[in-house]
Structure formats: structure tokens, C-alpha cells
C-alpha positions in Angstrom: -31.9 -13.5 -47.5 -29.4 -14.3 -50.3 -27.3 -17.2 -50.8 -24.0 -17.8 -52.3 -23.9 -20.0 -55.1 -20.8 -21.8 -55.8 -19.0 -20.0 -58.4 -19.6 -16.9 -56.6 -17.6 -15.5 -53.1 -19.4 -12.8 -51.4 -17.5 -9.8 -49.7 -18.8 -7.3 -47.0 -16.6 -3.9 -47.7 -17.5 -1.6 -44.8 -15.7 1.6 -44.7 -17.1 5.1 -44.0 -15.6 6.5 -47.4 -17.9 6.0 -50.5 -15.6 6.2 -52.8 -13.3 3.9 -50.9 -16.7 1.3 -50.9 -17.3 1.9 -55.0 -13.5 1.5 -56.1 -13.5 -1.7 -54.0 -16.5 -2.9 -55.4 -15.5 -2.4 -58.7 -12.5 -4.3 -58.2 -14.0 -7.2 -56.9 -17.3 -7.4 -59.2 -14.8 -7.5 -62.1 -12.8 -10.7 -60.6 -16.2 -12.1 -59.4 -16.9 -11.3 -56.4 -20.6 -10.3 -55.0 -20.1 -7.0 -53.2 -22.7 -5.9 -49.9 -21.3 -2.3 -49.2 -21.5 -1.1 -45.3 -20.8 2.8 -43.9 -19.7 1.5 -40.6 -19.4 -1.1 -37.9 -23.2 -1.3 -37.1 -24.3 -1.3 -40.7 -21.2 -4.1 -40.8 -23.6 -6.1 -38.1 -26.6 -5.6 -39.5 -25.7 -6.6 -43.1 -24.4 -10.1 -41.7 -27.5 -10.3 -39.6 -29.8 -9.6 -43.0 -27.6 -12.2 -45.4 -26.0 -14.5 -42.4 -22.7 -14.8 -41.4 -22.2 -17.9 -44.4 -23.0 -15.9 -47.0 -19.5 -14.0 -46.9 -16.1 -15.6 -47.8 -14.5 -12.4 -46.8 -14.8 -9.0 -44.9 -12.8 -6.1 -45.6 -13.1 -3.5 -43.3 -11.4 0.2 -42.4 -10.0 0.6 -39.0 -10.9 4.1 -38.1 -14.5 4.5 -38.1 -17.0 7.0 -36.6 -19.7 5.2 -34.6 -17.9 2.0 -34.6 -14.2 1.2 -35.2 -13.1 -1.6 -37.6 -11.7 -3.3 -34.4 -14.8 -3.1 -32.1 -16.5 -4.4 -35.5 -14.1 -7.1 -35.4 -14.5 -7.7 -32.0 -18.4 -8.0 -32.1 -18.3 -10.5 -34.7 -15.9 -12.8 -32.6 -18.6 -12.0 -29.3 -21.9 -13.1 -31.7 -20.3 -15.7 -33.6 -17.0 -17.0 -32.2 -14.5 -18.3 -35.2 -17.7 -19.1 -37.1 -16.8 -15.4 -39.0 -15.3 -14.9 -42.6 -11.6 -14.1 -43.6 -11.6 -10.4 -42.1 -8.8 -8.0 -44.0 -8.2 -4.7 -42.3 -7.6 -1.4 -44.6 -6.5 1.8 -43.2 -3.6 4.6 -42.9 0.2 3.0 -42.8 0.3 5.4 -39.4 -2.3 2.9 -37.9 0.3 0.4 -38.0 0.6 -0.4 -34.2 -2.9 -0.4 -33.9 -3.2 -3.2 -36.5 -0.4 -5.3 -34.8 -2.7 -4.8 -31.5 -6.2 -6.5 -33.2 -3.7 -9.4 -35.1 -4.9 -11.0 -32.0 -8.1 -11.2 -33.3 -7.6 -13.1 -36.3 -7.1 -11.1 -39.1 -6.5 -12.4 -42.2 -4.9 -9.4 -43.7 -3.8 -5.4 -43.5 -3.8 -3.2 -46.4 -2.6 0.3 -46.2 -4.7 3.2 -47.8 -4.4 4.6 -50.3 -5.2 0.7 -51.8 -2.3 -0.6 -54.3 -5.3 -2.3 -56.0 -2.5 -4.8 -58.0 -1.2 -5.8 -54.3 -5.4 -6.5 -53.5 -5.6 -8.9 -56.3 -2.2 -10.8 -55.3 -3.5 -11.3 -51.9 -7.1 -12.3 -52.6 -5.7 -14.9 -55.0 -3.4 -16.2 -51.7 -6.6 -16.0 -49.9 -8.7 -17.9 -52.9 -6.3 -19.9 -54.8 -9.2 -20.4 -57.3 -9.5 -17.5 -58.4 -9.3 -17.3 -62.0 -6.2 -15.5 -63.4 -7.7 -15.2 -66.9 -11.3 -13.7 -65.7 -12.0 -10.0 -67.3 -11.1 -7.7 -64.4 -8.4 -10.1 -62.8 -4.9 -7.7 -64.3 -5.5 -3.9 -63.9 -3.9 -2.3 -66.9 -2.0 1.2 -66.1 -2.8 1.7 -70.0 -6.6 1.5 -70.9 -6.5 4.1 -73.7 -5.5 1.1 -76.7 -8.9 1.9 -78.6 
């Protein structure tokens, strides 16, 4: 089982997309984060069960998955754990929209709208953790990376 350390937040990013899990793990890993990657709502579960429910600062989750929806995920963490749960941001479709307004309900700290302004990510993880550090490699995404 692995625990946080201090200096370190850890982030469940479940989403049925791979390449919407690696771009978000990139992101984070470069302003710190620890990233645990999940393909659905059950794999959601069962990563929380595996590193505890204390060992994420934050849960970032798609709404519209097969198996198991990001709001039955949601919903399932509030049943096993009541408010005991991590800051839980929602990312899906802007036509969602409704449906997102429905789960607020539950708690959510957050809705993103795919496809992810990554720059709009980093202003409101740094609401969400004030202490993240502005001058940390990774923490500005550049639109020009080609000065060699």
C-alpha cells in the first residue's frame, strides 16, 4: 500500500480514454502530483481500496463511462466512505452539462469540459491547493516549446 508523503498530493484520474489518462498524468507529474490511472468506475474502487481512500488529495474522473458512470463512481464512494472521500473534479463533454448540475449534489469539487484547456487545469488545481508551487518545472505550459 503506498503512502503520501508530504510534499507529494496523489491523484486518481479514471477515465476510459488512454490518452485522456496519459496527457493528464503528464500534466500533473510535471507540477508534482503522484498519478494512479483507472479505465473506469470499478477500477476507480478498486484503486482506492488497494492505496486507501487517504492516500488521494484529489479524484478526477469522466462522467460518461462504460461499465460504470463517473456519477455512480461518485456515488459509491459517498455509500463506502461518506465525506471521508477526496476533492472529486468531473471531466466530460460541455453537452453533459445538465447532467453535471444533477451530481453537484454530490459534492463535487469541480467540472472540466473536454477537450481539457490544460492552462484552465492548472488555475484550478492551484484554487484547490494554494501551495502549489508556481515556479515548479511543469507548473506554465508554453504554446512555444521549439526555443532550442
Amino acid at each position: 500500500m503506498g503512502l503520501q508523503t508530504e510534499n507529494r498530493r496523489s491523484v486518481l484520474v479514471i477515465d476510459d480514454y488512454f490518452l485522456i489518462r496519459r496527457n493528464h498524468k503528464l500534466l500533473l507529474e510535471k507540477i508534482g502530483f503522484a498519478v494512479v490511472e483507472a479505465n473506469d468506475g470499478f477500477d476507480g474502487l478498486a484503486k482506492i481500496e488497494k492505496y486507501g481512500i487517504d492516500y488521494f488529495s484529489l479524484v478526477i474522473v469522466d462522467l460518461m463511462m462504460p461499465s460504470m458512470s463517473g456519477a455512480e463512481f461518485i456515488m459509491k464512494c459517498k455509500e463506502r466512505y461518506g465525506e471521508n472521500i477526496p476533492q472529486i473534479m468531473v471531466c466530460s463533454s460541455a453537452s453533459e452539462v445538465p447532467l453535471v448540475k444533477k451530481i453537484a449534489a454530490l459534492g463535487i469539487a469541480g467540472y472540466i469540459v473536454k477537450p481539457v484547456d490544460y492552462k484552465l487545469l492548472i488555475e484550478r488545481l492551484r484554487t484547490m491547493f494554494p501551495d502549489i508551487d508556481p515556479k515548479s518545472p511543469g507548473n506554465t505550459l508554453d504554446d512555444d516549446d521549439d526555443d532550442d
